[in-house]
Each structure stands twice: as C-alpha cells, then as structure tokens.
Phi, psi and omega in degrees: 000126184270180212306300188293343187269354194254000177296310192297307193293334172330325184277349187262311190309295188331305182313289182328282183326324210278293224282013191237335176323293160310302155315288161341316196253349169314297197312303185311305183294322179281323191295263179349316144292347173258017188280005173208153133355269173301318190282329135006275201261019146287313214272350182271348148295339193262002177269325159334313199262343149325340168068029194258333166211187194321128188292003198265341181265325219303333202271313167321304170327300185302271152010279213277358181267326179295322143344279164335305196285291150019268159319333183285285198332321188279318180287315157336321174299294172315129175265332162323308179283318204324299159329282161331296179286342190277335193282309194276340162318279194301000168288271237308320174283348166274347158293271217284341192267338137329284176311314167304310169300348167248000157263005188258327196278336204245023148056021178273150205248096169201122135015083181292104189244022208298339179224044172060013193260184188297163183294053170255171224273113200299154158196204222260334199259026117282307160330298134333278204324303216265011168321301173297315196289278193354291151015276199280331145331272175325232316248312211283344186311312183354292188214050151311019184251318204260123183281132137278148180242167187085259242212324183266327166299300179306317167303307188310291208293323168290304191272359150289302161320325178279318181277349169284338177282357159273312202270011141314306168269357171004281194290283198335313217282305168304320206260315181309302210245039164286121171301167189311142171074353201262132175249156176276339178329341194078340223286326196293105165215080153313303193267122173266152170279136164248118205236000000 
C-alpha cells in the first residue's frame, strides 16, 4: 500500500469508531430516558435544576435535546445519513460539554441522568467524558462513509462498542475503583472554570 493508500485507510477507522462509538452511547442515552415516565420526567426536571435557560423552557430544552440524540442514532447506520448524524452529534455534545462545564464552574448542584439511570452529580469527568465523545465526532467527519476491511473493521466496531460501554458506565466505573474515603460526586469545585 503506497503513501496515499495507507494516508486513506488512516481515515476509515476513525469514521467506523465515531460512528458506533457514538450511536451506542446516543441509543443508550435516549433508550435509557424513554423508558419510563417517572424516569422522563427526573430527567426533564433535571434539565431544569442546570439553570441554563429560562424555567418555562428548560422541559422543551430537554425535549429537543432528546429529539436529538434520537436523530443521531436513526442517522448514523446509514452511509447515505451518516455525515449528517456526526454533524448534529457534534452540536449537541458541543452544547452539553458547555452546559455541564458551566454548571460544574457556577458550583451548581444538578444531576447527571444522562443515560436515565440513578441521579448523580455533574462533575469535571463529565465534562471530560462529553469533550472525548465531541472528539470523537470530529475525528470521524472525514470519511463517515468509509468501512475498513476485514481485521480493521472488527477492531473500529469492538473498540466503538467498547468504549460507549465505558462511558456509559462512566460514574459506576469511578465509583467501583476510587480508593476508599475518595469522594466521587464531582460536587467539590475548589477550582472554578472559567467558560
């Protein structure tokens, strides 16, 4: 494979990773809020206690961010969509790694519910997490189109999968292998962010 042929496949995992890496953790996240009621509407009261916008907007807000991930997830499969969904990805994680950093900076006390799950506390390894997935948008616009094959596919798709079951499991993951007495919460922002 010559200079350009190993320049092209460099560009295809990144597409392949982003687009199942992403999907995965959309699927998780949209699933995960719609699976009830009650958990709906914690997670739309908790877009509320973020302070970001107006309280008569915040369950819309919430909503159309839900709407979103929703989209992300149905456009991703498709290489024909495919563009399209890592472009609205990457608003929307650049919109939420914004909303979490200035509520982790402005010391607010609110509720990560981001995959319908128990209520914990935005903190800066939030913040991270959606930093990476942005990233990870970004890396994949290049060529979301392009499959690698054989032995470079299986990898792209195993370590997208793998890595949405980490940042999925994200807080659980922190809290199993924090030492003992270390709290995990986030809540603690001695260093404020300037954002």
């Amino acid at each position: 494979m010559g200079a350009v042929g190993s320049a092209v496949g460099s560009l295809e995992w990144p597409g392949t990773f982003g687009r199942v890496l992403l999907g995965c953790v959309f699927l998780a996240s949209a699933g995960g809020k719609l699976r009830g009621r009650a958990v709906l509407a914690a997670y739309l009261d908790g877009v509320a206690a973020l302070r970001l916008v107006p309280p008569s907007w915040a369950h819309a807000a919430g909503a159309g961010a839900l709407v979103a991930e929703c989209a992300v997830v149905l456009l991703l499969p498709w290489n024909g969509t495919a563009r399209a969904g890592l472009w609205l990805a990457t608003g929307l994680l650049a919109v939420l790694t914004w909303a979490v950093a200035r509520t982790v900076r402005r010391g607010i006390v609110a509720s990560c519910r981001c995959f319908g799950g128990a209520a914990k506390p935005f903190g800066r390894r939030h913040v991270v997490r959606n930093a990476v997935l942005l990233a990870a948008a970004l890396a994949a616009l290049p060529r979301p189109d392009a499959l690698p094959s054989g032995g470079p596919a299986l990898l792209a798709v195993g370590a997208g999968v793998a890595g949405a079951a980490v940042v999925v499991t994200l807080d659980d993951l922190v809290e199993l292998f924090a030492p003992a007495g270390t709290p995990t919460t986030g809540t603690a922002n001695a260093e404020h962010w300037e954002i």
